[in-house]
C-alpha positions in Angstrom: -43.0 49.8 -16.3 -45.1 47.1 -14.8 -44.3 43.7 -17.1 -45.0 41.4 -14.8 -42.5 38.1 -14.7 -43.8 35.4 -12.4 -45.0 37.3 -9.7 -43.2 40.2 -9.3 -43.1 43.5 -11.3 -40.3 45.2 -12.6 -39.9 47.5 -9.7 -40.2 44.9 -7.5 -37.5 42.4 -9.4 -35.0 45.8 -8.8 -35.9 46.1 -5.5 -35.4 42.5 -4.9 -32.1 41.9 -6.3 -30.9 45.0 -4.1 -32.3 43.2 -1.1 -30.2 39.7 -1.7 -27.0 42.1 -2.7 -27.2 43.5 1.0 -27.4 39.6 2.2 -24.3 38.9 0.3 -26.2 37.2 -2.7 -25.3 37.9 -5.8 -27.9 37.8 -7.8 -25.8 37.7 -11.0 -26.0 34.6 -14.0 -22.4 33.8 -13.4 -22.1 34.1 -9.4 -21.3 30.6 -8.5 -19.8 31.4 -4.7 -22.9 33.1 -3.0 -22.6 32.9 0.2 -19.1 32.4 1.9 -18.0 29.0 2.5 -18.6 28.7 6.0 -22.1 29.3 5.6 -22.7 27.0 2.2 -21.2 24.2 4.3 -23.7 24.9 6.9 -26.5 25.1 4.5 -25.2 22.3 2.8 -25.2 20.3 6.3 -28.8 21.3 6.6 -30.2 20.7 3.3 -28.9 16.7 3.8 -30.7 16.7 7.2 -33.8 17.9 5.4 -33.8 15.1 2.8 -33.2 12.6 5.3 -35.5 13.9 7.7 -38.3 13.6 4.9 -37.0 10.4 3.1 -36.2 12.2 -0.2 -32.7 11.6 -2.4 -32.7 15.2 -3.4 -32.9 18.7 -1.4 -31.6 22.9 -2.4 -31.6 25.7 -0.7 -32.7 28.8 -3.6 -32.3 32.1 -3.5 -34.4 33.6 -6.3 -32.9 36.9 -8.1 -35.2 38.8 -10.8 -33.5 36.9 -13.2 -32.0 33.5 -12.3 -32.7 30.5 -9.4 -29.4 30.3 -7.5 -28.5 26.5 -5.7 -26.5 28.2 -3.1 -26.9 25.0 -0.8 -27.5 21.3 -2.3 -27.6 17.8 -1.5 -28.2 14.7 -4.0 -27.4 17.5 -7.0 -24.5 19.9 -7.8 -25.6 23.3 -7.1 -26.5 25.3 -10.5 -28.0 28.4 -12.1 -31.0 28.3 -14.1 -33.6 30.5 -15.3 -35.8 32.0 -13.1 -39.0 30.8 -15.9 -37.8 27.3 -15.6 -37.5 27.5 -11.3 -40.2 25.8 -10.0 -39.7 27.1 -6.4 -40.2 30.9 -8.2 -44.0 29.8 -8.7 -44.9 29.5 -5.2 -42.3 30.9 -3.1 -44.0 34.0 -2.4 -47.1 33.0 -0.9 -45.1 32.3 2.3 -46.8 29.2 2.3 -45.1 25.5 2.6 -45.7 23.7 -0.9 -46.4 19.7 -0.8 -46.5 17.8 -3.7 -47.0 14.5 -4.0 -47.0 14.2 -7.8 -45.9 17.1 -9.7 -46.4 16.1 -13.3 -50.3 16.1 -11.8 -50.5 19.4 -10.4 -51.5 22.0 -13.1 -48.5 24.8 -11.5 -45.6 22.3 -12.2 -47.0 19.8 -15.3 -45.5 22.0 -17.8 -42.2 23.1 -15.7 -38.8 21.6 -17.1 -37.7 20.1 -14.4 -40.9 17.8 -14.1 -41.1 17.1 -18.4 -38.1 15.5 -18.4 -36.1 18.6 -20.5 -34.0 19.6 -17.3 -35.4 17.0 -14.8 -38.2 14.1 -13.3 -39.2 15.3 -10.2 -42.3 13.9 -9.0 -42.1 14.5 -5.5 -41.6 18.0 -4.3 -41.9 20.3 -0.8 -40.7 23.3 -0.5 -40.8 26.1 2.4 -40.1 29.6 2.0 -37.6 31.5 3.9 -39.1 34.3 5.0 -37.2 37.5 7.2 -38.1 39.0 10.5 -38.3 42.1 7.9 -40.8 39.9 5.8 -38.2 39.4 3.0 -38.5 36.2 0.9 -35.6 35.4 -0.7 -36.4 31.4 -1.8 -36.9 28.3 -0.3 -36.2 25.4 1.3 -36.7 22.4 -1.0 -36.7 18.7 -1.2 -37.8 16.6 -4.3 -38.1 13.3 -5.6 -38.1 11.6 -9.2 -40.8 9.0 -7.6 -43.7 10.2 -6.2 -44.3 10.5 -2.3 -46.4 11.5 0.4 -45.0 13.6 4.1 -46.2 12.5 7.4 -47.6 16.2 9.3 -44.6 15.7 11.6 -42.2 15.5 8.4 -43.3 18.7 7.1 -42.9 20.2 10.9 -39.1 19.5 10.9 -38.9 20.8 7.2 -40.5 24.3 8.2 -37.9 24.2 11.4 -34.8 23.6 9.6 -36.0 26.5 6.7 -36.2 28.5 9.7 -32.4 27.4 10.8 -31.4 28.5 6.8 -32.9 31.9 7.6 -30.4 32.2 10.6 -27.8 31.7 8.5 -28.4 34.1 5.8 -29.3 36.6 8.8 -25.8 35.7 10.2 -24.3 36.7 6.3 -26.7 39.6 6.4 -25.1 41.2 9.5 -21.5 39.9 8.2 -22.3 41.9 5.4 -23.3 45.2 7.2 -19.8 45.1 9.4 -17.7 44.5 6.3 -19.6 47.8 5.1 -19.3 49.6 8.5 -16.0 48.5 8.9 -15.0 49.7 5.1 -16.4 52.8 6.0 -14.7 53.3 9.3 -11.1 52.9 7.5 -12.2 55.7 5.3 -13.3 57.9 7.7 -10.0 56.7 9.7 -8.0 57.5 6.7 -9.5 61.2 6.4 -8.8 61.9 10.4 -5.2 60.9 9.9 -5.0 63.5 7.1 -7.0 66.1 9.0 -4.6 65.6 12.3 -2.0 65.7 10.2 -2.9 69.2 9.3 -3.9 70.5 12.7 -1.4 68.7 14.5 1.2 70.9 12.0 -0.5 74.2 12.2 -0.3 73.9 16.4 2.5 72.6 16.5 4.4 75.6 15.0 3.2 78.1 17.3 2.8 76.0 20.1 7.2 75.0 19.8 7.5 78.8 19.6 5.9 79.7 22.7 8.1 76.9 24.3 11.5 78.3 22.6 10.6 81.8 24.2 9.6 79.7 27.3 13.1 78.8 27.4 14.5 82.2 26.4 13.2 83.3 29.4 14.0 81.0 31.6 17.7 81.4 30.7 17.9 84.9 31.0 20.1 85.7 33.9 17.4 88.7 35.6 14.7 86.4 36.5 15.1 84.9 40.0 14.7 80.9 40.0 12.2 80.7 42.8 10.5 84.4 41.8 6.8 83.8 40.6 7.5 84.8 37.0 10.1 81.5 37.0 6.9 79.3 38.6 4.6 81.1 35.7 7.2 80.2 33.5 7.5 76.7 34.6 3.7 76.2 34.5 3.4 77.3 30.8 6.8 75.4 30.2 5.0 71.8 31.7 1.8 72.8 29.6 2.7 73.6 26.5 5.5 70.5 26.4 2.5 68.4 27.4 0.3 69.5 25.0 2.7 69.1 22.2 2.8 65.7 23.7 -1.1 65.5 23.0 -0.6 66.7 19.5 1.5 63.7 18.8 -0.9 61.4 20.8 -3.9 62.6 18.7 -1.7 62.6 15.3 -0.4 58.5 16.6 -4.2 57.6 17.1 -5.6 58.7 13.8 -2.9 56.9 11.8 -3.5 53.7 13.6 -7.1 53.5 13.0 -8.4 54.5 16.7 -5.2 52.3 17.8 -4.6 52.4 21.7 -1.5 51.1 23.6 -3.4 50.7 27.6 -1.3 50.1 30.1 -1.6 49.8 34.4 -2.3 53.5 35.2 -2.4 55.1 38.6 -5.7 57.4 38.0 -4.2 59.8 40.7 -1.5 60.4 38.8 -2.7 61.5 35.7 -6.2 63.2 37.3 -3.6 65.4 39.7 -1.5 66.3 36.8 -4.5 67.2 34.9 -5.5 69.7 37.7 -2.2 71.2 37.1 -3.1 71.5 33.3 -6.0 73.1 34.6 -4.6 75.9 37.2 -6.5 74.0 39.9 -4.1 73.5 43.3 -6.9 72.7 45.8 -6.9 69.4 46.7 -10.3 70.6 48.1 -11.8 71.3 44.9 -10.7 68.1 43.0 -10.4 64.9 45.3 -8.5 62.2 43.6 -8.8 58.5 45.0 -5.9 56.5 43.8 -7.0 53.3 41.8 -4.8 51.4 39.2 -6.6 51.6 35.7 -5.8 49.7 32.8 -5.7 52.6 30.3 -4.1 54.0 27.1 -2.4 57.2 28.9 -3.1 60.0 26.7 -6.7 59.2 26.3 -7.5 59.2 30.1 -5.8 62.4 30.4 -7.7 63.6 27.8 -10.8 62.0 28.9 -10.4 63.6 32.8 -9.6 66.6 31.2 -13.0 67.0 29.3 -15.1 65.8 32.6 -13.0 68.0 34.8 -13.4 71.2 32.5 -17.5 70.2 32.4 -17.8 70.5 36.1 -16.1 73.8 35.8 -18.0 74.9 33.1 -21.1 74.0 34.4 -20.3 74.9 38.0 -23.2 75.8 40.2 -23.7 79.3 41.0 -24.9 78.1 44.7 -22.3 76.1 46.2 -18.3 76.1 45.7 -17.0 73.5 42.9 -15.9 70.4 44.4 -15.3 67.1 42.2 -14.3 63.8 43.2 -12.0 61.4 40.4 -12.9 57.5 42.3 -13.0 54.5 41.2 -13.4 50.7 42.1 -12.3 47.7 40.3 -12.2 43.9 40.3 -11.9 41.0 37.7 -13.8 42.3 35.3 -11.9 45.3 35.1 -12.4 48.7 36.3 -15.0 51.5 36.5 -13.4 55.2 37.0 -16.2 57.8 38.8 -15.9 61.5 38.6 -18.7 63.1 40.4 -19.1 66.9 40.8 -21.4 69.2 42.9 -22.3 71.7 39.6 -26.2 72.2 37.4 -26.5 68.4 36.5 -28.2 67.0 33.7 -31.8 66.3 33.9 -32.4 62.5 32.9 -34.2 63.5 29.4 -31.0 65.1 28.1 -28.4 62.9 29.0 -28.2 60.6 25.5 -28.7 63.6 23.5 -25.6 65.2 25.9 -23.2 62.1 24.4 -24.0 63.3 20.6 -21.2 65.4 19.3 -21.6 69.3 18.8 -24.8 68.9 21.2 -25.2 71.5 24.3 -27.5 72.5 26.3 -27.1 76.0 26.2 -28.6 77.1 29.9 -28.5 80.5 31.5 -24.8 80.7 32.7 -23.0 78.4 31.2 -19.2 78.4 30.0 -18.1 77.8 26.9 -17.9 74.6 24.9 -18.0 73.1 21.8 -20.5 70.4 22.5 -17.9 67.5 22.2 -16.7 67.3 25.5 -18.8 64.4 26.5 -18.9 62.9 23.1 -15.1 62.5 23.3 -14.9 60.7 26.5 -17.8 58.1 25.3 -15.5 57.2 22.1 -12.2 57.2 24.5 -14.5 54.2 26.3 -15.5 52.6 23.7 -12.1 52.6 22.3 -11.2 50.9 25.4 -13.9 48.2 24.9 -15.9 50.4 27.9 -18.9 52.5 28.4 -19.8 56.0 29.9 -23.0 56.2 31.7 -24.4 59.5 33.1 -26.5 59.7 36.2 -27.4 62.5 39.1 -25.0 62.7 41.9 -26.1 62.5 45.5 -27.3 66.1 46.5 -27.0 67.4 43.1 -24.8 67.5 40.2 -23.6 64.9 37.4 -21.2 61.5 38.3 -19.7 60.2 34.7 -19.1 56.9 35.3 -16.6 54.8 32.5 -15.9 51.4 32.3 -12.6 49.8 31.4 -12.1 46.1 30.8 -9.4 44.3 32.7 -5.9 43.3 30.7 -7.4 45.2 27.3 
């Protein structure tokens, strides 16, 4: 269909009124609170700045929909709705030029309008500026007007193009206020689904897991194993293991339900890096060198988060040197950054953002097995934390994973 209304087509007028939707403007006949009020009383602020600036009673901000002329700003008049036929603004708002007018009822685009015949209004006097986008997006104007006629100095018309550039802020403010109330919407959904999905998996390990630990303790009772025999100590390992992964289970089941909730706390990073060695059958101190730092830090997610890096460097090991890793870190005011640095392949420079994408591996000659969301995991756990994880080479080769936490989170 190509009808053409003022100066847009149909496809356009669609397209249009999808475009001031995702700005928060509703481009509807009977929306009468566009924006939200803290930005109509800021547009409303600047609108009266704009008539005074240029000498004139009268001044709107409109947002023009395929249909309708919105007021969503006004001073000297109560903000309306009126046809988009009858908008004066509609005529010329799309040339991205600024409009001057001394006399309207003489200028052949406005003699015939309503609002200059005297059936809806007098104006005389009119200036308008569009507000245009970075993107290029018009959605209106700036405009003041007049029922006498009047001429602007050059430096008048200057401030008037300024302050419709101060209006476009604004709406690019509500634009972005717009795109986290969808984000956000969208992350509670996708929150909600996790929770069931833990749910789930946290009740089908959970069964087998607590009967591996019953026979655990079967065991461990019966009367022909020697306390300090290695069967007990295999027995105790598997014990500490399993009860501290159910403990995970119910960490990972708590998070979901609370949206990506965290409960950080003072931490002592050797603490939780030595018992993730344990975890991980490793028992020298040579191959994992801890440096004791206090971190402020949900618990279960920097376990979980050393457990990942630690299980990389084994993973990706180097077949020319013996595995050695190193857990530091430093901290100050700001907060603190946790290191851990290990001797293994490394990752060349051109794959390290595409190695913080979920399910993503490199898949080299050699390598362990993963699942690809090793390093993905630990990036969320600091950005949970209001942190980042940086990747870079570590001194004679290998990969140092460096993560941020902010102090007193």
């Amino acid at each position: 269909m190509t009808e053409v209304r003022g100066q847009l087509s149909f496809t356009d007028d669609v397209s249009r009124d999808q475009e001031l939707l995702e700005y928060g403007l509703d481009p509807g006949a009977d929306s009468t609170l566009l924006p939200n009020a803290s930005v109509m009383s800021a547009l409303q602020n600047l609108v009266r700045l704009a008539t005074e600036l240029c000498g004139a009673p009268f001044g709107v901000v409109n947002i023009v929909s395929a249909e309708y002329q919105h007021q969503i700003g006004a001073w000297g008049v109560e903000p309306g709705v009126c046809s988009r036929e009858d908008s004066m603004c509609a005529k010329v708002f799309l040339s991205r030029e600024r409009t001057v007018v001394a006399d309207a009822s003489l200028d052949p685009r406005f003699a015939d309008n309503p609002f200059v015949t005297g059936e809806i209004g007098n104006v005389r006097f009119y200036a308008s500026v569009p507000l245009q986008t970075e993107s290029g997006f018009v959605p209106g104007t700036l405009c003041v007007f007049s029922d006498n006629t009047k001429e602007l100095r050059p430096e008048q018309v200057s401030m008037l193009e300024v302050l419709a550039k101060q209006v476009v802020e604004l709406l690019e403010l509500q634009h972005r206020t717009v795109q986290l109330d969808r984000t956000y919407a969208e992350l509670k959904d996708s929150n909600a689904k996790l929770a069931g999905f833990a749910g789930r998996v946290s009740h089908d390990l959970r069964i087998p897991l607590t009967t591996i630990l019953g026979y655990v303790e079967l065991v461990e009772d019966d009367p022909d194993v020697e306390p300090n025999s290695t069967a007990a100590q295999y027995l105790d390992r598997i014990g500490s293991s399993g009860r501290r992964m159910l403990g995970m289970l119910e960490d990972v089941l708590s998070y979901s339900r609370v949206g990506g909730g965290i409960q950080p706390a003072p931490l002592s990073l050797r603490d939780v890096a030595e018992e993730v060695a344990r975890d991980l059958g490793i028992e020298d101190h040579d191959i994992v060198e801890v440096q004791d730092l206090t971190v402020h830090a949900d618990r279960g997610q920097l376990r979980t988060l050393l457990q990942n890096l630690v299980s990389n460097a084994m993973n990706y090991r180097s077949p020319e040197r013996s595995l050695r890793v190193r857990v530091s870190g430093i901290s100050n005011y700001h907060g603190s950054t946790v290191y851990v640095a290990d001797n293994g392949k490394g990752i060349n420079p051109e794959d390290r953002a595409k190695c913080l994408e979920p399910l993503v591996r490199l898949r080299r000659e050699g390598d362990g097995p993963g699942s690809g969301l090793g390093l993905a995991t630990c990036s969320s756990i600091a950005k949970a934390h209001g942190g980042e994880l940086t990747l870079k080479e570590t001194s004679g080769g290998g990969t140092t994973v460096a993560v941020s936490f902010p102090a007193g989170l």
